[in-house]
C-alpha positions, 0 to 999 in steps of 0.5 A: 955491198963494200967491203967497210960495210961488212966489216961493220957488222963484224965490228958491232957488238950483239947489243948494237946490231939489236939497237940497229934493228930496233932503229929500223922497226922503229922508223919504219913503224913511224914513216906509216904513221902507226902507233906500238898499240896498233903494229903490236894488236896487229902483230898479237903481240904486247906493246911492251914487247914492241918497245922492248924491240925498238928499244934494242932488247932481246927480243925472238925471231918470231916476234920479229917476224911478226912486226915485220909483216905488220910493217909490210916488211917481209923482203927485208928477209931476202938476205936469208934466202939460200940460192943453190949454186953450180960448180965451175965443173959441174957447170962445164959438164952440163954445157958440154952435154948441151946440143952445138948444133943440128944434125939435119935429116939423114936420108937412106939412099937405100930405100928408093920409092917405088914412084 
């Protein structure tokens, strides 16, 4: 992601980011070829809902989930997903425990066989 991308989410207000998300339902609703009446049945949900949200309108999470899944469009959602990450320093901790190499078979000169 660029810079100037970020910054226009930033730069969008709460109505143009919904807009933005109706627009995107919208299409891909259309690209298969399916009408509010079937994703919103599928989606047990009213069609005036659906056009609600297509329309840009406030709209629940959960609502959108739902035509998400409908759509076959739930990895959209990867962006929410949270990745756990390691500090520089814990990091070099761990690499530090971390075997270098082999020690080999140490023998005991000690113990000499009878044989």
């Amino acid at each position: 992601m660029n810079d100037s991308s970020y910054n226009n989410w930033y730069a969008m207000s709460d109505r143009a980011l919904n807009a933005t998300i109706g627009t995107f339902v919208k299409y891909h609703r259309l690209q298969q070829n399916r009408s509010q009446t079937e994703v919103a049945n599928a989606a047990n949900i009213s069609r005036s809902t659906l056009s609600l949200l297509e329309r840009g309108e406030i709209v629940t999470v959960a609502t959108l989930i739902q035509v998400l899944r409908v759509l076959q469009l739930l990895h959209t959602m990867e962006c929410f997903q949270v990745q756990k990450k390691v500090s520089p320093i814990a990091l070099a901790k761990l690499e530090k425990d971390q075997r270098k190499r082999a020690s080999g078979i140490k023998r005991n000169e000690n113990n000499k066989s009878d044989w």
